[in-house]
C-alpha positions in Angstrom: -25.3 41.7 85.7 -25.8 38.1 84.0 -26.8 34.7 85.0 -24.3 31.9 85.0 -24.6 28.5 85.1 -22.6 25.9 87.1 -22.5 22.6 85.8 -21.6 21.1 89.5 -24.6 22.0 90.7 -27.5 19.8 92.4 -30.8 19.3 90.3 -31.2 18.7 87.0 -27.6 19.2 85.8 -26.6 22.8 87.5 -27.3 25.6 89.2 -28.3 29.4 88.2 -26.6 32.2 89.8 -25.8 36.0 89.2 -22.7 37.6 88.3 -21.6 41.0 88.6 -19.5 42.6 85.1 -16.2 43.9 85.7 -17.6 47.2 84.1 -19.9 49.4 85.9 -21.9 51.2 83.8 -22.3 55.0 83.4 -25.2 56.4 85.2 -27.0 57.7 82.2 -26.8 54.2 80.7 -28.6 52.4 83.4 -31.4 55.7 83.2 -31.5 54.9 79.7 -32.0 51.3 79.5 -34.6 51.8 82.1 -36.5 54.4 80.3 -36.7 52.0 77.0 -40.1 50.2 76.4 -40.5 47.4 78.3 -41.6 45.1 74.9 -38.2 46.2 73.1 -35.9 45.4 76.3 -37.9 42.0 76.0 -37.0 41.6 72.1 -33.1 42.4 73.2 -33.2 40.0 76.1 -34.6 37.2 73.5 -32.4 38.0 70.5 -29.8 36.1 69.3 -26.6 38.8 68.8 -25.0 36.2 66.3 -27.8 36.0 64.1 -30.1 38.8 65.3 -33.5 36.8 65.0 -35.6 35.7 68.2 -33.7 32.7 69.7 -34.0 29.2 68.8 -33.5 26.0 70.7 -31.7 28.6 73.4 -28.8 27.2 75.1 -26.5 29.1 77.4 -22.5 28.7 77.7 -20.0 28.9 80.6 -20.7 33.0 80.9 -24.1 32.7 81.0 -24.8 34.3 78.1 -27.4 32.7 75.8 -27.3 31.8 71.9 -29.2 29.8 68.9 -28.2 26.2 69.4 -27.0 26.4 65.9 -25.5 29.7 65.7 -23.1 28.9 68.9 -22.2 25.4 67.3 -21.4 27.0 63.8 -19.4 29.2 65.8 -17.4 26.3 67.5 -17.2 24.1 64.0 -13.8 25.8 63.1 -12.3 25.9 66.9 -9.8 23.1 68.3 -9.7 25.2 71.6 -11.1 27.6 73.4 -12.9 30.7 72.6 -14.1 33.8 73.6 -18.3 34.7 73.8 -19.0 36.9 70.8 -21.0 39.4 73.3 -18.3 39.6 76.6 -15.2 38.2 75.2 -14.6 36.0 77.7 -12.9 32.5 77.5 -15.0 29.6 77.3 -14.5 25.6 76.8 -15.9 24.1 74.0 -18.9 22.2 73.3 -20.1 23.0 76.9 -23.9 24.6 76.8 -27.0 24.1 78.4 -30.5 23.9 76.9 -32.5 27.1 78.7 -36.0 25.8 78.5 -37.4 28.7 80.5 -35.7 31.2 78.2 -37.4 29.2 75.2 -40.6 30.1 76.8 -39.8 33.5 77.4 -38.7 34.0 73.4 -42.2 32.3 72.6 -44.0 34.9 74.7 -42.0 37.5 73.1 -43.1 36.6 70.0 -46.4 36.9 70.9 -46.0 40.1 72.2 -44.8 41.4 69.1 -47.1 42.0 66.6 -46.2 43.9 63.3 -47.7 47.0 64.4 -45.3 47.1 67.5 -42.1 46.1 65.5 -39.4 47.3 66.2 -38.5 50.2 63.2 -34.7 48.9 61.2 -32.3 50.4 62.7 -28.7 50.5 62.2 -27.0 48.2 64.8 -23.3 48.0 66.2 -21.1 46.1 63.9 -19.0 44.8 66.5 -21.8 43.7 68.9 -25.2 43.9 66.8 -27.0 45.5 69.2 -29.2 49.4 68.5 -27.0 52.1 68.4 -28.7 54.2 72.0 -25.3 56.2 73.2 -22.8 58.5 71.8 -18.9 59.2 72.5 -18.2 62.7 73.0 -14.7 62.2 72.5 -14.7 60.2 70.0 -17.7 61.5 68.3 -19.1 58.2 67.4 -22.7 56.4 68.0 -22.3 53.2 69.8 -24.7 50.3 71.7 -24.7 49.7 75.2 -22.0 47.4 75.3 -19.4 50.0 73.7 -20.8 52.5 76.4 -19.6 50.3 79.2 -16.7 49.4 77.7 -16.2 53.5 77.4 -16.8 53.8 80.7 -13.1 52.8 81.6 -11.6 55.8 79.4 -13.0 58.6 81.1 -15.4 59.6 78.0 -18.3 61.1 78.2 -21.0 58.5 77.0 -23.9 59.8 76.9 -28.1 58.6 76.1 -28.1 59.7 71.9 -31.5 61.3 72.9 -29.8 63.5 75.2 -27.1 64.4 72.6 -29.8 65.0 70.2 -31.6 67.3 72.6 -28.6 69.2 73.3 -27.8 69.9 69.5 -31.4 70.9 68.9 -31.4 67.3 66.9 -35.1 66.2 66.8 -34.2 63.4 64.7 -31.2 60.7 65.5 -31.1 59.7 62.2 -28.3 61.7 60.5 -26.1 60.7 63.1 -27.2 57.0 62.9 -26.6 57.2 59.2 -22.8 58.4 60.2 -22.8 55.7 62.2 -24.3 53.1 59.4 -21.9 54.8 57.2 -18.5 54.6 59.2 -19.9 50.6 59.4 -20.1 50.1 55.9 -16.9 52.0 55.4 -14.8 49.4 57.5 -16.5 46.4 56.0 -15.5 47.7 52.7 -12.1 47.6 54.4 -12.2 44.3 55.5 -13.4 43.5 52.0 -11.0 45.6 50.2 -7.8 43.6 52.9 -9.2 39.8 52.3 -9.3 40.4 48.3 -5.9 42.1 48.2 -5.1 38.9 50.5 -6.6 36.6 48.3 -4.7 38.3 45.5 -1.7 37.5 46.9 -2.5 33.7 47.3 -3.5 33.4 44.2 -0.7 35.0 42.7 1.6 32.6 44.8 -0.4 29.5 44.0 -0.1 30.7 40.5 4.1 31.0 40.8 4.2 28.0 42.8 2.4 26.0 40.3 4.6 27.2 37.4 7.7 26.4 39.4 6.6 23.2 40.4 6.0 23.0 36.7 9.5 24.0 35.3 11.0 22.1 37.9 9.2 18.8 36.6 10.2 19.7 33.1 13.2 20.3 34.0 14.0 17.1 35.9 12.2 15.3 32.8 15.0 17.0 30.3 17.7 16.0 32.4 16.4 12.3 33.0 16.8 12.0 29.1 19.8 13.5 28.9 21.0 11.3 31.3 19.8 8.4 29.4 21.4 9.7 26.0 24.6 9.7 27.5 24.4 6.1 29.1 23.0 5.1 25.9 26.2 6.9 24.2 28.2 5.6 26.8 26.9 2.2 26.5 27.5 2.2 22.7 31.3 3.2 23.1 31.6 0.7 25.2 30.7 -1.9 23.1 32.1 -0.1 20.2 35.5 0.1 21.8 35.6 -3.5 23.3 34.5 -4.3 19.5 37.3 -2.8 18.0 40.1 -3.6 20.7 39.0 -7.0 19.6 39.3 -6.3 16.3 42.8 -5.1 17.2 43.4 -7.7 19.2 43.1 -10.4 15.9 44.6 -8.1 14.1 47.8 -8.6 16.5 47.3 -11.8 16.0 46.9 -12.3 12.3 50.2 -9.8 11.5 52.0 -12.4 14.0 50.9 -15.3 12.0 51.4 -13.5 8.5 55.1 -12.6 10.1 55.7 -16.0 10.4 54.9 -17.0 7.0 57.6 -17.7 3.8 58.3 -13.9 1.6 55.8 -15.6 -1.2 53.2 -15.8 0.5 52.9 -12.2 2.1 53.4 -11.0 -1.4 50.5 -12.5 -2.0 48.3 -11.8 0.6 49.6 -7.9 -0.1 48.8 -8.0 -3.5 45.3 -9.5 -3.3 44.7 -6.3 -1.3 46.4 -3.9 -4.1 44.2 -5.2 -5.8 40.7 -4.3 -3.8 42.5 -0.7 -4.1 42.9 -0.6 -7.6 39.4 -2.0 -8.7 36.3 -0.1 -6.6 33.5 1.0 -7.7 30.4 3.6 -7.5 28.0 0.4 -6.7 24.6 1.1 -6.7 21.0 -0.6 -6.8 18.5 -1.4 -10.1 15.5 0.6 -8.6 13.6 -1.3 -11.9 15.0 -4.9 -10.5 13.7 -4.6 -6.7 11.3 -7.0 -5.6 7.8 -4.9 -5.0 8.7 -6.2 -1.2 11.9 -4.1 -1.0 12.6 -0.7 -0.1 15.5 1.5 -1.3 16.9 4.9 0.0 17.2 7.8 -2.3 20.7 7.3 -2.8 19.8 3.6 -4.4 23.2 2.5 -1.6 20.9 1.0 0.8 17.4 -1.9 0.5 15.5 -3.2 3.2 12.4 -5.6 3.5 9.2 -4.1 4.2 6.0 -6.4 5.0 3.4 -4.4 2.9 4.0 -5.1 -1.3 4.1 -1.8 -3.1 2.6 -0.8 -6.2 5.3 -0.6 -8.6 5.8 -0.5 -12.6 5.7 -4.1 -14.1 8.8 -4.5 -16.0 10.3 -7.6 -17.2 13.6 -7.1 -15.5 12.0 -7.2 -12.4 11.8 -9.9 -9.3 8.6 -11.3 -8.2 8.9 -14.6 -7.0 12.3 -14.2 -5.0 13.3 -10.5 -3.1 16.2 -9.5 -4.1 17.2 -6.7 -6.1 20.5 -6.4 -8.4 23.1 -4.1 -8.9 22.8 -0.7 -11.9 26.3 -2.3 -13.5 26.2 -5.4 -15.4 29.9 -6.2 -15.7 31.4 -8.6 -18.9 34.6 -7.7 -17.9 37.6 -6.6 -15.5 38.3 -6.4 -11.7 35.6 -5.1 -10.0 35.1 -4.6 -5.7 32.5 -3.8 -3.2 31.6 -4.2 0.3 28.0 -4.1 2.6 27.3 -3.6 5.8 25.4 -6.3 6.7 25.5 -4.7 10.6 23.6 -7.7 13.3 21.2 -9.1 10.6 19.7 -12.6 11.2 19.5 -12.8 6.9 21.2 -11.9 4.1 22.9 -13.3 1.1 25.4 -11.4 -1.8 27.4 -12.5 -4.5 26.3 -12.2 -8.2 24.3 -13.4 -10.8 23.7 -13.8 -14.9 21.5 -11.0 -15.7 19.7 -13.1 -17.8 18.1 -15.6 -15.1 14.6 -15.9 -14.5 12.7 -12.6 -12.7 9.5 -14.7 -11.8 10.2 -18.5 -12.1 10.8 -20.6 -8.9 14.5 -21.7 -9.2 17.4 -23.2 -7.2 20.3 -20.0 -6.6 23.0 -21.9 -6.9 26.2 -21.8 -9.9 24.0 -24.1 -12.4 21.2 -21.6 -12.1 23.2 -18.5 -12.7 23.7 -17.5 -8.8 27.1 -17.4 -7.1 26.4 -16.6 -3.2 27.3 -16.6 0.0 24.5 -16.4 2.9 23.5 -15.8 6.6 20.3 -18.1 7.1 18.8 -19.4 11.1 22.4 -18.6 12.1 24.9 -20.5 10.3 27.2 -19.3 7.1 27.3 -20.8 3.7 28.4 -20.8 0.3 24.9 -21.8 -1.8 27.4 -24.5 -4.1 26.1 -27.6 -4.6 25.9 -29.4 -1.7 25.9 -25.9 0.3 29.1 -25.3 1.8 29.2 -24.7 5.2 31.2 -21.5 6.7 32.6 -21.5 9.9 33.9 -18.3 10.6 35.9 -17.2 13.7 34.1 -13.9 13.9 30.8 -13.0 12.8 31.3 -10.4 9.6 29.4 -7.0 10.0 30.7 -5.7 7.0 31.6 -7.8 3.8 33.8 -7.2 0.8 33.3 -9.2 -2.7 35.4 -9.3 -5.2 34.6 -10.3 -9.2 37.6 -11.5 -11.3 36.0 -11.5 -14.4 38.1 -12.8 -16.9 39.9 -15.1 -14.2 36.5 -16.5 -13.0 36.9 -15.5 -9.8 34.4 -14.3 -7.2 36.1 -13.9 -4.0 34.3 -12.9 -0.9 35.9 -11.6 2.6 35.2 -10.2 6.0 36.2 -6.9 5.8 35.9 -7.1 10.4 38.7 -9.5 10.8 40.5 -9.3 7.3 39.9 -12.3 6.5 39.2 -14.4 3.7 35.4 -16.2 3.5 35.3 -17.9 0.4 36.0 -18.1 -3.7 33.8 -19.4 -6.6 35.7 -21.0 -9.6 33.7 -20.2 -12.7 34.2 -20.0 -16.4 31.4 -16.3 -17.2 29.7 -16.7 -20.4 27.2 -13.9 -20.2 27.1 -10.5 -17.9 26.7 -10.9 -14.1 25.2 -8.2 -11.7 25.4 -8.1 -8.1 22.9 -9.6 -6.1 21.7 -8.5 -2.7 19.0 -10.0 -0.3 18.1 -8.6 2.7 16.6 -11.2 3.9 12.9 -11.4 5.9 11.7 -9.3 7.9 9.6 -10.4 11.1 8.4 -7.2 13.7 11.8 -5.7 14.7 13.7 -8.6 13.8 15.9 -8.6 10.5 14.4 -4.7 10.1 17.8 -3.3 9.3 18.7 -2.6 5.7 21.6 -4.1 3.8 24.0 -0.5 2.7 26.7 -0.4 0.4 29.8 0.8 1.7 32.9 2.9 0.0 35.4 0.3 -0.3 38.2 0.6 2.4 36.2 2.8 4.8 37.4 0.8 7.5 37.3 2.3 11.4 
C-alpha cells in the first residue's frame, strides 16, 4: 500500500489517497515487517532511499512516493522526459512534486526518537533499492530487502524472513550471509566499474585516433594547398615565359624579314659582326678588391648586388668608395673582347668600361672625358652617359645585354642580346687599359634587390 497524491484535488492543491501495489506480498513478509521495532519501521518510513539520510524538505511525486527535495531534483537535472521512481519504477512526469509538510514533521519526530543509543547498527543494504537486507531467496540463494521479496513473489520462490532461514540452518548470527550478500554487491560494482573504464578506454582511444586523423588530414590538405600553389606559380611563370619568348620569336620573324629585304653587303655585315661575338668571349669575372664596401659578390665572383648595410672590408687603393661599382679581374690593352649580363627587371644598372686608372674615391662625372664609357637604366629611361647624355629609345626593354670592346679599332659596342638588336657604339681612340664596369644600381626594400650576373656569351633560350 502507498499514498498518492492527485493534483486535481479540492484544498490546498490536491488530495491524498491510498493505492494498492500490483504485488502482493508473501505472507511471511508482511509477519516480518510487523514483528520489526516500531522506532526502525519509523527510520525506514522517514529515509530518503536515494540518499539514505532522514528526509529533507520532503516532497512527494506522481506515485506517492516521497524523496529529499534535492535528491529528486538532481535526479531529474539530466532528464528531458519522463522517468521512472527509483523505489517502484513507475513512470512519472517531470518537475511535478509536492511539499509533504506533515511528513517533514514526522522525520523531525523521528529524529528525536532516535538517540545514539537506539541507532540503528550499519548494515549492508540492497544495492538496487538501499533498503536492509531482512529476506532470503531459496532458489536463488541470495539475501534481499523487502522490495526484492515482493518482487520474488511473482516467480514462485520461496522468500523467506533471514531470521527464519537462520533458525533453520542453526545460524545464530545473519552476518556471514549478509557479508555474501555485501560481497556479491561489491562484486558487481567492481563490474560496473571494471565496464565504464573499459568504456572510457575505448573513447579515449577513439578521441585519440580521431584527433590524429583530423590531424593528418589538416596536414595533408595544407601540403596539397602548396603544391597547388607551386604549380600555378610554375604555371604562371611559363606562361609569361612562353608569351615572352613567342614575342621574342615573333620580332625575330620580323627582323629576318626586314634583314631579307636588305642589299647582299649589308647582311654580310650584320653576319660578321656576329662571327665576331663568337670568336672573341671571354671567362669575365669581378675584382673582389675593386667592389664598393656596399656591394656583394657570389662565390663564383659572376654575379654583384647592392646590399644596404656597408661591410668591413680591406682598404686598398684600387678600391671604390665614393661611387658603387665594382670592375672586372681583366684589364684589357688589347684585342676583341665580349660579354653579356643579365640585367633581368632591374629599375638600375649601368655597364660599359672604364680606364683602370680613374679615381677610386674622388667625386667625378662617368662620362668619356673622365675615363667612363656607359650605357644606363636610371627612373626608367635608357642612355648612353656621352656628353650631353644620349637618350635610348629602345623597342623592347633588354633583360640580358651583350658589350663588345674593339680595342684597337676604338670601339665599344653595346646590344640587346633579347631582341638582337643593336643599342649603341662609343668611338674612342684607348690610351691606357680599360676594365669593365658594372653597377647594380640602388637598392630600396625589395626594389632593385636583384643582382647584376654575368652570362656565357651566346647562351641564348
Amino acid at each position: 500500500i502507498r499514498t498518492m497524491f492527485n493534483p486535481g484535488g479540492s484544498g490546498d492543491g490536491g488530495v491524498w489517497g491510498l493505492q494498492i501495489a500490483p504485488h502482493t506480498p508473501h505472507p511471511r513478509v508482511i509477519q516480518t515487517m510487523a514483528s520489526l521495532d516500531p522506532l526502525e519501521i519509523l527510520r525506514m518510513d522517514t529515509t530518503c532511499s536515494i540518499c539514505l539520510d532522514y528526509l529533507m524538505d520532503p516532497v512527494t511525486i506522481g506515485c506517492g512516493h516521497s524523496f529529499c527535495r534535492t535528491c529528486i531534483s538532481r535526479c531529474w537535472e539530466t532528464r528531458t522526459q519522463d522517468f521512472l521512481c527509483p523505489v517502484c519504477r513507475e513512470l512519472c512526469a517531470l518537475n511535478i512534486m509536492v511539499p509533504n509538510r506533515q511528513l517533514a514533521s514526522v522525520v523531525e519526530i523521528a529524529k528525536q526518537l532516535h538517540s545514539p543509543k537506539r541507532k540503528l547498527p550499519d548494515e549492508p543494504v540492497c544495492p538496487q533499492h538501499y533498503e536492509v537486507l531482512h529476506f532470503f531467496c531459496k532458489e536463488d540463494q541470495e539475501v534481499m530487502c523487502l522490495m526484492c521479496a515482493v518482487s520474488h513473489g511473482d516467480r514462485a520462490h520461496s522468500v523467506e524472513p533471514l531470521e527464519d532461514v537462520m533458525m533453520e540452518y542453526k545460524v545464530w548470527d545473519y552476518y556471514p550471509l549478509a557479508v555474501t550478500a555485501r560481497t556479491q554487491f561489491l562484486l558487481r560494482v567492481w563490474e560496473r566499474i571494471q565496464e565504464c573504464c573499459h568504456r572510457q578506454r575505448i573513447i579515449c582511444d577513439f578521441e585519440e585516433l580521431f584527433s590524429l586523423l583530423a590531424e593528418e588530414k589538416e596536414a595533408q590538405l595544407l601540403r596539397l594547398k602548396a603544391e597547388e600553389a607551386a604549380i600555378l606559380e610554375k604555371l604562371k611563370g611559363s606562361r609569361a615565359l612562353l608569351s615572352e619568348q613567342r614575342l621574342s620569336l615573333s620580332k625575330l620573324i620580323a627582323d629576318m624579314e626586314e634583314k631579307s629585304l636588305q642589299s647582299g653587303p649589308e647582311i654580310l655585315k650584320v653576319i660578321s659582326s656576329f662571327l665576331i661575338f663568337c670568336l672573341c668571349p671571354g671567362d669575365m669575372t669581378l675584382d673582389p678588391e675593386t667592389a664598393h664596401p656596399n656591394l656583394m659578390l657570389s662565390e663564383n665572383l659572376k654575379s654583384v648586388h647592392f646590399i644596404n648595410i656597408s661591410q668591413v672590408l680591406q682598404d686598398t687603393p684600387r678600391r671604390f668608395t665614393l661611387y658603387p661599382c665594382v670592375l672586372g679581374s681583366a684589364a684589357y690593352t688589347s684585342g676583341r673582347h665580349y660579354w653579356e649580363v643579365d640585367v633581368g627587371n632591374k629599375t638600375q644598372w649601368a655597364l660599359g668600361v672604364c680606364y683602370e686608372s680613374v679615381s677610386r674615391n674622388a667625386k667625378v662625372d662617368t662620362k668619356p672625358e673622365a675615363g667612363y664609357w656607359r650605357v644606363r637604366l636610371w627612373n626608367g629611361k635608357y642612355a648612353a652617359t656621352t656628353t650631353p647624355f644620349t637618350p635610348l629609345h629602345l623597342r623592347v626593354k633588354p633583360k640580358r645585354v651583350g658589350v663588345f670592346l674593339d680595342y684597337e679599332a676604338g670601339k665599344v659596342s653595346f646590344y640587346n642580346v633579347t631582341d638582337h638588336s643593336h643599342i649603341y657604339t662609343f668611338s674612342v681612340a684607348f690610351a691606357e687599359p680599360v676594365c669593365p664596369l658594372f653597377y647594380p644600381g640602388i637598392r630600396f626594400g625589395h626594389v632593385n634587390a636583384a643582382p647584376l650576373v654575368i652570362c656565357q656569351p651566346l647562351d641564348w633560350e
